[in-house]
N, C-alpha and C positions, 0 to 999 in steps of 0.2 A: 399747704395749710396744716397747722396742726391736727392730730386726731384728737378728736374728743371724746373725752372721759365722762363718763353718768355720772351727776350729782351725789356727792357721798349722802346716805341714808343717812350719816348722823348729823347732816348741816342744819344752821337754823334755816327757820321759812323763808329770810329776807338779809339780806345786806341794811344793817343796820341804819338809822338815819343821826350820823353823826354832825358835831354840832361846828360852826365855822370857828379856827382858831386865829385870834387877832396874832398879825406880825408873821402870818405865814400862809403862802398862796401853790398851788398845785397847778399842772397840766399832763397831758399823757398824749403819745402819741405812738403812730406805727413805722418804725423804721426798719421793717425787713431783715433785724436783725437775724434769725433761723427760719421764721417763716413769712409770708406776704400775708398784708389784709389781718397782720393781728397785733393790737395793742399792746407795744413791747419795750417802752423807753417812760419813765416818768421823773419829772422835774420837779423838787420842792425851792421856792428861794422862803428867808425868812429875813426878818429885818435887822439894822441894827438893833444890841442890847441883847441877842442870842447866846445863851449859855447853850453848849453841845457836850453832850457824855458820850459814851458807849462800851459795847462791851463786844466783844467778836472770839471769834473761833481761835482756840488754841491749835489745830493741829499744827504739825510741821509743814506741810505743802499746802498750807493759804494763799491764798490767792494773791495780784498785786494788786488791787483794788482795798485788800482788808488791811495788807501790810502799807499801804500810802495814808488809810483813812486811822491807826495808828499812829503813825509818825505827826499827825496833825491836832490829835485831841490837846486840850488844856490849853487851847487858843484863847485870848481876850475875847471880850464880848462888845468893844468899841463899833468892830464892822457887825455884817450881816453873814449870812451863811447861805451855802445853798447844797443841796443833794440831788446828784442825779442817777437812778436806777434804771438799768435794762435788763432782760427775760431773754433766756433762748442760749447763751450764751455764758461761762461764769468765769472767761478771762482768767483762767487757773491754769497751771503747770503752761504757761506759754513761756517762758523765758525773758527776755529783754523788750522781747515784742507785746506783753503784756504790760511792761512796767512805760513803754512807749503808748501805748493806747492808753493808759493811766492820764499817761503825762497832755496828752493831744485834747483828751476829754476836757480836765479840768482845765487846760490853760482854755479851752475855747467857751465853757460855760464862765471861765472869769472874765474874761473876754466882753462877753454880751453881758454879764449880770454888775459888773465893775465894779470884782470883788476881787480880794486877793485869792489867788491859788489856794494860799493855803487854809481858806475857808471853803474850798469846793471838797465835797465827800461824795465817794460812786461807790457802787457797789452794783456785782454782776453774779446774773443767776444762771444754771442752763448746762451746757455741755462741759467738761472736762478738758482740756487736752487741745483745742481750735484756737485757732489767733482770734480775737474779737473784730470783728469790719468797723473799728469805730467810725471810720466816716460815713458812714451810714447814719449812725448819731449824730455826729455831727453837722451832718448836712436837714435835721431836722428842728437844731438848737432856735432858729428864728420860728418857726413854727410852736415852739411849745413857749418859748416866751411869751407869745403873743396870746396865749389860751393861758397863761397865767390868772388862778381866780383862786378866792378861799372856800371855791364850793365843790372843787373837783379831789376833793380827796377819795372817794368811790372810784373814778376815773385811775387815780393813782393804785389804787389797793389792785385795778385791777390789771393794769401795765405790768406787773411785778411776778404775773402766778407762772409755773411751770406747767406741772402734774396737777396743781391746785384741781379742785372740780367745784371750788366756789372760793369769791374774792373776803377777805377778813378782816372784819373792822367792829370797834370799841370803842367808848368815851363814858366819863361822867364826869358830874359838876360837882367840884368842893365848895364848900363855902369859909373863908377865913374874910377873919376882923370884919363879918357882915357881908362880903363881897364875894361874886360866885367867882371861880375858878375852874377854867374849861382843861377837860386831859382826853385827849384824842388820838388813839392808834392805829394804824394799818400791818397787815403780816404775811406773809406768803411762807409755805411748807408743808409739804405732804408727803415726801420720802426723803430719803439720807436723814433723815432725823433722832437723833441720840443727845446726850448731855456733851456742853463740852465744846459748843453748844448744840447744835443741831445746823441742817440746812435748808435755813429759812434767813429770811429778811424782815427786822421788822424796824417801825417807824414812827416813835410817839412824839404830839407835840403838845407841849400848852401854854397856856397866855399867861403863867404865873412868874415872876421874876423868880431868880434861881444862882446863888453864888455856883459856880463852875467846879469845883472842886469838890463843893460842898454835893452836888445833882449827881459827881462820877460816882464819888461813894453810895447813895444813897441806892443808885441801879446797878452797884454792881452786889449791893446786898439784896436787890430785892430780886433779882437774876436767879441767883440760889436756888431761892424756893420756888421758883415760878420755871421760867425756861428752860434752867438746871434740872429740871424734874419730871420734864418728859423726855419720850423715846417712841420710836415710831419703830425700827430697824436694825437699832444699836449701831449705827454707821456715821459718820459725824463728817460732817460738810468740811471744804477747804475755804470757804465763801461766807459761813453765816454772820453775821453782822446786825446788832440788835442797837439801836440809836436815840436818843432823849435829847428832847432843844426845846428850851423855856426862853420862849418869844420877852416875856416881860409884859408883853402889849397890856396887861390887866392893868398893871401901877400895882400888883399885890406883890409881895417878899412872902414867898413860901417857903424858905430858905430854912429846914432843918424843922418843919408845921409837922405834925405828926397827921394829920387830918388830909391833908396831902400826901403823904405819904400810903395812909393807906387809899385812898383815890388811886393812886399808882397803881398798887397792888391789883386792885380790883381790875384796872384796865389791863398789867401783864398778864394773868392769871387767865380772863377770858381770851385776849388773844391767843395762850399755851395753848388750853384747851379744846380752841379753833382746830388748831397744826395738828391734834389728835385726831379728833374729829374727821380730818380731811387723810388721818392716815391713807396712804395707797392700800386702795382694796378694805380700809376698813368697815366692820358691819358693828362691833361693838366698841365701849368706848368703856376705860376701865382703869378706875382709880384704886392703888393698892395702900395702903394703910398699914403701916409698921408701929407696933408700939412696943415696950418692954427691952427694949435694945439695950445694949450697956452703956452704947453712946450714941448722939445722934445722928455721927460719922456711919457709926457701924448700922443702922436703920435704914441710911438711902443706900449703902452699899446690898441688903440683902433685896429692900424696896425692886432696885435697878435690875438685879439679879434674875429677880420674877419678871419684874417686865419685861425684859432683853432674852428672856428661854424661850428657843422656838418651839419647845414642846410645850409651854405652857399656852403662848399665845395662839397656836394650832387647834390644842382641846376646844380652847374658850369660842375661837373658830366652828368647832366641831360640835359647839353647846357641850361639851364633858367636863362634869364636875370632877375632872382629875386630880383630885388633893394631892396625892403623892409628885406629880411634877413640883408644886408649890415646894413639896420637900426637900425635895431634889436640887432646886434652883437655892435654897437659903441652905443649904447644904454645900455647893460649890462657891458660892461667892466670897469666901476669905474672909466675913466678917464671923466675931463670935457670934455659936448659938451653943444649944443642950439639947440634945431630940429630946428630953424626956419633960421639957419647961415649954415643950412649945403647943400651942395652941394654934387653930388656921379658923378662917369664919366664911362663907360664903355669904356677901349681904348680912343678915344676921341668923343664919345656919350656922350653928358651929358642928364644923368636922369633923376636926382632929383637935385631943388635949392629950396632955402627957405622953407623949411617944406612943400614940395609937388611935383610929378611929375612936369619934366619940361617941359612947354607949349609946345615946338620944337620936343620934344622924341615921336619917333615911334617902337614899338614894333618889328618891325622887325629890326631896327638899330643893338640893343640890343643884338638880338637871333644870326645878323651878327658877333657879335663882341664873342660870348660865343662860336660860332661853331670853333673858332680858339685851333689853337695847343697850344698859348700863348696868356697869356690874362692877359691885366690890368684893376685893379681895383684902382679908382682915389677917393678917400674923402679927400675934403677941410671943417676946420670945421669953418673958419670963425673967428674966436677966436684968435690968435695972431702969430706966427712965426717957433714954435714949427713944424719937419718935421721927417719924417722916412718913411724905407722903409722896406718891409718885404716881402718873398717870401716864398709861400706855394706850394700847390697841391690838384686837387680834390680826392675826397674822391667816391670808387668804390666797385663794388662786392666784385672785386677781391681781395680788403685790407682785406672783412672777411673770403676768402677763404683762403687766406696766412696763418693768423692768425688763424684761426679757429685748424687748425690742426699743428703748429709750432710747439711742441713737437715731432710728428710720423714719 
């Protein structure tokens, strides 16, 4: 059995009560995929009339799960679709024998769900470097068909976690042309997590009809500023895989609704924030705020900078309102700065202005502002218009006890 992990201190109280999405049904089950007795495989089908986007990991050693579920986007939306996720395991660097467990998966969920191949999408979470036992999965595909419902999305969010220490879910309702519109997501991630994207898994769906092309653009800009813009570890997954499927089931065309749109938003953004939150070993949760930049390229680069310095993340650890690490990190990161244009804020403490401690700043302000459960970190660089925003997590014991032993 897995060991288990204490609830991260920054979780919310409850697993969200998300709302059913017409045109698409969940189940979850335990196939002993790394461990026994724990819910580790989940199944989405959706219906005809499915538009499917996504966006996934750029590294070079992706997985064959990420690189199958690429080669299949910008499918028609005639048939239906289906996803199926397992834990424990992430079917990465196996060779031939991953893109054959690939292959075994989906022909067997087309199989039962009497869909084409190239409408099945898997993605796999867990260990590096192991062959996946997919028949293990597969030997539980009649079982999870049959537990097919629109109500076990909870179920699903929670088949999917690793290191998670709570399962993570989102929605809200849009309203166009008078009619509500449901947007519904699920996300697993709590270490290997960096831009790029990070490694997690996430899963949204809604009832709104959605031209295909038109849904890939739309999530791969709103990626950017959401997904794009956390870091947990600066370590980026070979596995993460981020997914949107517009069921249709409403009769609404949301197709390019700016209202919609930001609906999305609001559901990525709380999921990011989740994957922070659930940092390995995290105690504080910390969003840093770039303004004055030259560009806004150069903003998430100093942004990233901060967050990804393990001497900053340690202080913030350690409650130390250590401004000079702040400096130090927008100092190496390659984007422009001017020590002498730059300003630093803690919450609303300002620190530093003009290449030096600021005359007003009292050390205890600082150490006030660091003792919080949430903490802003504010750099204006003075330099021209350029802004971003990025959300981290300190950096604890307990990130090298996780890891330390993640294989045992």
């Amino acid at each position: 059995m897995a060991k288990s992990l204490p609830r991260s201190p920054l979780a919310p109280a409850e697993f969200p009560a998300l709302p059913a999405i017409g045109g698409v049904r969940f189940a979850a089950a335990a196939a002993g995929v790394k461990y026994q007795g724990r819910t580790d495989v989940m199944l989405a089908v959706m219906d005809p009339g499915t538009s499917v986007a996504g966006v996934f990991t750029r590294s070079a050693t992706r997985s064959a799960p990420v690189l199958d579920c690429q080669e299949k986007l910008g499918g028609g939306t005639d048939q239906g679709a289906a996803i199926l996720v397992n834990s424990g395991n992430s079917n990465a660097f196996t060779g031939h024998y991953g893109q054959s467990s690939v292959a075994e998966i989906t022909a067997a969920v087309a199989a039962l769900t009497d869909l084409p191949q190239t409408r099945i999408f898997t993605a796999s979470t867990g260990v590096i470097g192991e062959p996946l036992p997919h028949d293990r999965i597969v030997a539980k595909l009649d079982e999870l068909n049959a537990g097919l419902s629109d109500t076990e999305m909870k179920a699903a969010a929670e088949a999917i976690m690793t290191t998670d220490t709570f399962a993570k879910g989102a929605s809200t309702t849009v309203e166009i042309e008078g009619k509500p519109v449901q947007i519904a997501g699920i996300a697993k991630g709590s270490g290997m997590v960096a831009p790029d994207m990070a490694t997690m898994l996430v899963y949204i769906f809604t009832d709104a009809a959605y031209e295909q092309a038109s849904l890939q653009a739309l999530l791969s800009a709103q990626n950017e500023t959401s997904f794009n813009c956390i870091t947990v570890d600066s370590d980026t997954s070979t596995s993460d895989s981020l997914m949107l499927c517009a069921t249709g089931a409403s009769d609404v065309d949301a197709t390019g609704n700016a209202d919609f749109a930001k609906g999305l938003r609001t559901v990525m953004l709380d999921l990011a924030h989740q994957v922070v939150r659930d940092g390995e070993g995290a105690t504080k949760f910390v969003e840093i705020q770039v303004t004055g930049a030259a560009t806004d390229a150069d903003a998430k680069i100093h942004g990233l900078a901060i967050a990804n310095s393990p001497l900053v993340k340690t202080a913030i650890a350690g409650e130390d309102p250590n401004w000079g690490r702040v400096v130090m990190a927008i100092g190496k990161s390659g984007a422009k700065a001017d020590r002498d244009l730059l300003s630093i804020s803690f919450g609303d403490v300002l620190v530093a202005e003009n290449g030096w401690v600021a005359p007003t700043y009292k050390e205890e302000q600082g150490a006030a502002e660091m003792q919080k459960a949430e903490i802003a970190i504010k750099v204006d660089l003075g330099l021209g218009d350029g802004t971003s925003t990025v959300w981290t997590c300190d950096l604890t014991h307990q990130y090298i006890t996780i890891n330390a032993d993640y294989r045992s």
